[in-house]
RODRENTOR-139746 format. One record per residue: residue number from 0; residue in three letters; x, z, y of N, C-alpha, C, O in turn. Coordinates in nm, 2 decimals. Each point is the difference from the previous one (the first is absolute). Layout:
BEGIN
<node nr="NUM" rest="ALA" n_c1="X" n_c3="Z" n_c2="Y" ca_c1="X" ca_c3="Z" ca_c2="Y" c_c1="X" c_c3="Z" c_c2="Y" o_c1="X" o_c3="Z" o_c2="Y"/>
...
This chain:
BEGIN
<node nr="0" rest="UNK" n_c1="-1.18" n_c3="3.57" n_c2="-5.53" ca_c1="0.13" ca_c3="0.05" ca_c2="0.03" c_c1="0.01" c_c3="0.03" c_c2="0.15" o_c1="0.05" o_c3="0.11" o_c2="0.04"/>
<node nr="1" rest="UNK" n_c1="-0.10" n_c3="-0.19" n_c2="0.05" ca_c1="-0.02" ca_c3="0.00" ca_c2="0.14" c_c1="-0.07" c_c3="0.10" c_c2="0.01" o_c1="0.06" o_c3="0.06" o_c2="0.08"/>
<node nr="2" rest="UNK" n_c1="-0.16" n_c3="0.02" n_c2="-0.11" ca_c1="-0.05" ca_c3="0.13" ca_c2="0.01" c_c1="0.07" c_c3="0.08" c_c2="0.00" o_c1="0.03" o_c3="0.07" o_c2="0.10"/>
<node nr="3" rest="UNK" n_c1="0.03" n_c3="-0.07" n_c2="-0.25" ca_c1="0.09" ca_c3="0.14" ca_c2="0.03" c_c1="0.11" c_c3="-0.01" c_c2="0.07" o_c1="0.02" o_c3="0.09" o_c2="0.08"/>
<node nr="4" rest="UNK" n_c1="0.07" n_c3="-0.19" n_c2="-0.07" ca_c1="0.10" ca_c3="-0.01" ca_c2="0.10" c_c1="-0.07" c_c3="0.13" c_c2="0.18" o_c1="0.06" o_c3="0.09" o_c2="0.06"/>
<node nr="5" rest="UNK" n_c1="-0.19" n_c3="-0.15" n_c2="-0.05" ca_c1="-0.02" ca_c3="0.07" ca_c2="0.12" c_c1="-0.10" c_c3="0.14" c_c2="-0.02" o_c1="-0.08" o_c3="0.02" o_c2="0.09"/>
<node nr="6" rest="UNK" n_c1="0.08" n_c3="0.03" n_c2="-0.16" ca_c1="-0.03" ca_c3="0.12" ca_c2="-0.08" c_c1="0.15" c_c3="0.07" c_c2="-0.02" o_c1="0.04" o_c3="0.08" o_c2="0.08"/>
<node nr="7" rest="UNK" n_c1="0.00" n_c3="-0.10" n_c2="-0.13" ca_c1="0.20" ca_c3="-0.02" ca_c2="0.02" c_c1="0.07" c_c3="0.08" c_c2="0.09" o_c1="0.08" o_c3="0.09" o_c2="-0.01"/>
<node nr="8" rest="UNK" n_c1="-0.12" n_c3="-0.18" n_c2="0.15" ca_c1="0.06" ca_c3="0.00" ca_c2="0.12" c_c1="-0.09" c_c3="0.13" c_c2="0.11" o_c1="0.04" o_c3="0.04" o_c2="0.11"/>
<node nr="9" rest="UNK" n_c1="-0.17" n_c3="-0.01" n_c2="-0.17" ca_c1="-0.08" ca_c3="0.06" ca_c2="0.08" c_c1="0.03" c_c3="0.18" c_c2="-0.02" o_c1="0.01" o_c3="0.10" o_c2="0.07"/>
<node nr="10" rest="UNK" n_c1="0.01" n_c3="-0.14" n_c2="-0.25" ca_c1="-0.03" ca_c3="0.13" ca_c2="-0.07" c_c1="0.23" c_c3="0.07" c_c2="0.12" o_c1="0.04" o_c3="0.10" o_c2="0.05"/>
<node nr="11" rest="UNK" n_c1="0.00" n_c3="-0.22" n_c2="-0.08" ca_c1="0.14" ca_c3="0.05" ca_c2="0.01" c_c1="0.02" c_c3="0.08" c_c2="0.18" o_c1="0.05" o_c3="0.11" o_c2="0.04"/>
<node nr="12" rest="UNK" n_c1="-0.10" n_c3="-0.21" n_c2="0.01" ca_c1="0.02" ca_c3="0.01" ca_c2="0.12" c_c1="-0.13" c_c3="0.14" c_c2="0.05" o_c1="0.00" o_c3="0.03" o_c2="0.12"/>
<node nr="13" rest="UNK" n_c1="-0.05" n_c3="0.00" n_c2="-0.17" ca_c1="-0.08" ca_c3="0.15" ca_c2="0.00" c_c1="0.08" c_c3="0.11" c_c2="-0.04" o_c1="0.00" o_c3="0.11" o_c2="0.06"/>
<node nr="14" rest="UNK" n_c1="0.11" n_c3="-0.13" n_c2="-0.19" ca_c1="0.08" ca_c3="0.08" ca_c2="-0.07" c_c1="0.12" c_c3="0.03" c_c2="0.15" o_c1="0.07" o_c3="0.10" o_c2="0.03"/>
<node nr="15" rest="UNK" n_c1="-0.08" n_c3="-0.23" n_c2="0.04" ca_c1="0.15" ca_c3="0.04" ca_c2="0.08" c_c1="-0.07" c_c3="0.04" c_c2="0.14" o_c1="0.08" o_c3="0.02" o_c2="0.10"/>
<node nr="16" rest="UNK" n_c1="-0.18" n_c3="-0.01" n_c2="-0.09" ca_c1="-0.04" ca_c3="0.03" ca_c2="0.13" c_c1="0.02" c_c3="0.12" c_c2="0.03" o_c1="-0.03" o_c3="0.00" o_c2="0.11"/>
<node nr="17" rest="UNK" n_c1="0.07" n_c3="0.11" n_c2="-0.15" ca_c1="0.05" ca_c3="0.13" ca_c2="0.07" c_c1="0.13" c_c3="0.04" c_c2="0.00" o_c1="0.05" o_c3="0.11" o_c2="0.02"/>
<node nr="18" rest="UNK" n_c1="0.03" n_c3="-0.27" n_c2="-0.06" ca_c1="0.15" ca_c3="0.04" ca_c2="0.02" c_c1="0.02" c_c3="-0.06" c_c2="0.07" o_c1="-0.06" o_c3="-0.10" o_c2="0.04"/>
<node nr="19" rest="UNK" n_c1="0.19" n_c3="0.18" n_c2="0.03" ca_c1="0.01" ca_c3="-0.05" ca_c2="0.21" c_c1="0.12" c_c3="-0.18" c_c2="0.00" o_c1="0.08" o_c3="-0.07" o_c2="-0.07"/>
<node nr="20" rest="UNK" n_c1="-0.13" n_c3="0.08" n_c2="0.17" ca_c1="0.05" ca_c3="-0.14" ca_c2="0.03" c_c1="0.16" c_c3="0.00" c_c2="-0.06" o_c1="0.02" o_c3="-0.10" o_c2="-0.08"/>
<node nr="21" rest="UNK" n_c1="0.08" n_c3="0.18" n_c2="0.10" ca_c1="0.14" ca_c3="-0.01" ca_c2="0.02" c_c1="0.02" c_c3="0.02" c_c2="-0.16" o_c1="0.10" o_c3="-0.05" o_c2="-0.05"/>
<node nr="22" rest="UNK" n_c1="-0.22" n_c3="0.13" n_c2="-0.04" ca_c1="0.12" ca_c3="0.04" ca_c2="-0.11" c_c1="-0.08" c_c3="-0.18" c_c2="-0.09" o_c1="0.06" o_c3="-0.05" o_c2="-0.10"/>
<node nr="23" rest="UNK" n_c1="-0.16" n_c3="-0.01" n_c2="0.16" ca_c1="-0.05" ca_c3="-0.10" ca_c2="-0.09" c_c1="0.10" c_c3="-0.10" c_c2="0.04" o_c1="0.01" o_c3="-0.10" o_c2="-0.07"/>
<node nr="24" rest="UNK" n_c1="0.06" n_c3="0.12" n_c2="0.19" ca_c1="0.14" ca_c3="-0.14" ca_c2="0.02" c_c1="0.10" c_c3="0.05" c_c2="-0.08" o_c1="0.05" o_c3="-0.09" o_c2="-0.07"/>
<node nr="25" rest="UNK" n_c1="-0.01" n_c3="0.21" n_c2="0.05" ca_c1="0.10" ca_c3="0.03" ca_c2="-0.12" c_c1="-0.04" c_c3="-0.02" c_c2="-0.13" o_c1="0.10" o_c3="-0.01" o_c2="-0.07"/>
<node nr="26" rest="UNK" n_c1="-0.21" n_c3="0.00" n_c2="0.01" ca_c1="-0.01" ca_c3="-0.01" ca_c2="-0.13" c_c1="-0.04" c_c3="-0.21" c_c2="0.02" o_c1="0.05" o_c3="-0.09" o_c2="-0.07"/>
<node nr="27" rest="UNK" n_c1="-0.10" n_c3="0.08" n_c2="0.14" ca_c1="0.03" ca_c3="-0.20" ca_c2="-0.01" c_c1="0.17" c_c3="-0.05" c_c2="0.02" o_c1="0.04" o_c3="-0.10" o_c2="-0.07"/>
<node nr="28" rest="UNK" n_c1="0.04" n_c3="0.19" n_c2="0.19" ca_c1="0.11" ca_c3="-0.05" ca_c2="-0.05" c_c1="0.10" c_c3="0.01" c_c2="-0.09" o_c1="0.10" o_c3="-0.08" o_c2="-0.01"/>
<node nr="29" rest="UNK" n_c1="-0.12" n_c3="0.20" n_c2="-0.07" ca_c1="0.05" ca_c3="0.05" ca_c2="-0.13" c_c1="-0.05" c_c3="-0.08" c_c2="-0.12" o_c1="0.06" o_c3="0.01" o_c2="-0.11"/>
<node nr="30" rest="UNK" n_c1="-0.22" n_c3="-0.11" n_c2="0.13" ca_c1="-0.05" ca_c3="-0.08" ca_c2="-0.08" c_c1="0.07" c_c3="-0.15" c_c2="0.00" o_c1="-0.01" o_c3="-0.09" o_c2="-0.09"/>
<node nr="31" rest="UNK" n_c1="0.08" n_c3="0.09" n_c2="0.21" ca_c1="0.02" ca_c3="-0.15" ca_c2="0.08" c_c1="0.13" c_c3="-0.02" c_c2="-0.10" o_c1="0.02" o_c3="-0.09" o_c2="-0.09"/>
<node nr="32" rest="UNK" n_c1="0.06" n_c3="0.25" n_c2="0.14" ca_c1="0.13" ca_c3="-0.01" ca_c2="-0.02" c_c1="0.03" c_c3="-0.02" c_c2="-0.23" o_c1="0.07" o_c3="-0.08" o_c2="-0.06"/>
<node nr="33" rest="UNK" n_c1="-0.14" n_c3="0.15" n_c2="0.03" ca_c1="-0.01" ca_c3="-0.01" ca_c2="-0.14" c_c1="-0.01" c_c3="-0.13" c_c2="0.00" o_c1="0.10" o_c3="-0.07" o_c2="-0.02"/>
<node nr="34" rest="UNK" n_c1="-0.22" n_c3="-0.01" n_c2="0.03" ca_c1="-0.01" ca_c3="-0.14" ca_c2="0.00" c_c1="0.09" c_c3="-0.09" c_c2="-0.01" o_c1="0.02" o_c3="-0.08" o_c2="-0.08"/>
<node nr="35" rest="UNK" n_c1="0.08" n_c3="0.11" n_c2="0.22" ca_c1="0.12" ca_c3="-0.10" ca_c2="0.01" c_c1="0.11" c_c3="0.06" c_c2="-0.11" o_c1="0.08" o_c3="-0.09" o_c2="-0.01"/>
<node nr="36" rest="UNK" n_c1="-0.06" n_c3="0.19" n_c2="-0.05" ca_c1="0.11" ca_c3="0.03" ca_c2="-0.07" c_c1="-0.08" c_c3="-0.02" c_c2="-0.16" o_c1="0.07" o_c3="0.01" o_c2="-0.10"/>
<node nr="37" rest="UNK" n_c1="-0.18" n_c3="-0.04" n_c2="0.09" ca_c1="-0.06" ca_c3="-0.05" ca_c2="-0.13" c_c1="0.01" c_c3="-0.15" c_c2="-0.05" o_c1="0.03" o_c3="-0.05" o_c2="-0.11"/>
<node nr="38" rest="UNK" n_c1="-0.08" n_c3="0.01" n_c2="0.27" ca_c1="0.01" ca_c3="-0.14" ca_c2="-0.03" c_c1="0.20" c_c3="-0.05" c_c2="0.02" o_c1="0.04" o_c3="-0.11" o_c2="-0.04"/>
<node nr="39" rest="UNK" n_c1="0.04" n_c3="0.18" n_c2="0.08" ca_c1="0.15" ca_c3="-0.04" ca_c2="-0.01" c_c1="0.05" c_c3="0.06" c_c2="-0.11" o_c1="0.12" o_c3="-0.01" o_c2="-0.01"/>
<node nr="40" rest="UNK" n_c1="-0.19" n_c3="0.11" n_c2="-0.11" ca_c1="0.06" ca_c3="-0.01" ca_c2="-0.17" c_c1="-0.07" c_c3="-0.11" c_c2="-0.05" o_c1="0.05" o_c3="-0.05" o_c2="-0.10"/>
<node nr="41" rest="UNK" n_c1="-0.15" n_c3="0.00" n_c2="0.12" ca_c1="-0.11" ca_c3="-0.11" ca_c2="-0.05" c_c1="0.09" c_c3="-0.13" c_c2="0.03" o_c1="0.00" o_c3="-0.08" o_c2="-0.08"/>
<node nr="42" rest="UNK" n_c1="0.09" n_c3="0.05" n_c2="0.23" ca_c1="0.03" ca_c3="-0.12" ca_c2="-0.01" c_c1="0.19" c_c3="0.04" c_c2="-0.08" o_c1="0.08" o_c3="-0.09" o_c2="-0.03"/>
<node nr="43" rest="UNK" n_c1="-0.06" n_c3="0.18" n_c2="0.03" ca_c1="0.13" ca_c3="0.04" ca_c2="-0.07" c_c1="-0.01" c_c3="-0.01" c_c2="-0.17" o_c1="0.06" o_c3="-0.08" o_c2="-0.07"/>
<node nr="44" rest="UNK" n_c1="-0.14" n_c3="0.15" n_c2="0.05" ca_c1="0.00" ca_c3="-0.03" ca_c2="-0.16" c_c1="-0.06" c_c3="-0.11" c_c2="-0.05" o_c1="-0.02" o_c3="-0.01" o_c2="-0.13"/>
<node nr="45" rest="UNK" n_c1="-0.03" n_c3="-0.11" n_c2="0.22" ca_c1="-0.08" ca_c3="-0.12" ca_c2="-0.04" c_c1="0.11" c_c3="-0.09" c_c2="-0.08" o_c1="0.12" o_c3="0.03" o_c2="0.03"/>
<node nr="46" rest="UNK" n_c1="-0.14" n_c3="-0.12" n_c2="-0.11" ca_c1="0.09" ca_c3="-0.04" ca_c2="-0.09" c_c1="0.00" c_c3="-0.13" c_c2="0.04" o_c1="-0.10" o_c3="-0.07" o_c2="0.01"/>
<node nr="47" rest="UNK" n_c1="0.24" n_c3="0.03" n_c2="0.03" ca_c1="0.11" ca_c3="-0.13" ca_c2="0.07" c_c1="-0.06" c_c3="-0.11" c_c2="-0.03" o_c1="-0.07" o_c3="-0.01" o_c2="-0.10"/>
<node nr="48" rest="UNK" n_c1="0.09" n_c3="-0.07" n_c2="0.18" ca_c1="-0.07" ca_c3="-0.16" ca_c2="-0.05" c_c1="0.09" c_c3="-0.07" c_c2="0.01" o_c1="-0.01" o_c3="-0.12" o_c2="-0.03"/>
């Protein structure tokens, strides 16, 4: 598993290497931002204790 994990990360980070610095911060914080509004229907629809 540890192989591919960094097979993974090599193959990906080659895929992003000719996109420029500025538009790869807009697509991580458009990834950031989803995250936090995923994880706040995940703790909204979680069921009461």
């Amino acid at each position: 598993m540890a192989a591919y994990k960094i097979f993974f990360k090599r193959s990906v980070i080659k895929d992003l290497d000719p996109i420029s610095k500025k538009d790869l911060q807009r697509i991580i914080g458009r990834i950031q931002l989803l995250k936090k509004i995923i994880g706040r229907r995940v703790v909204k629809n979680s069921p009461a204790k």
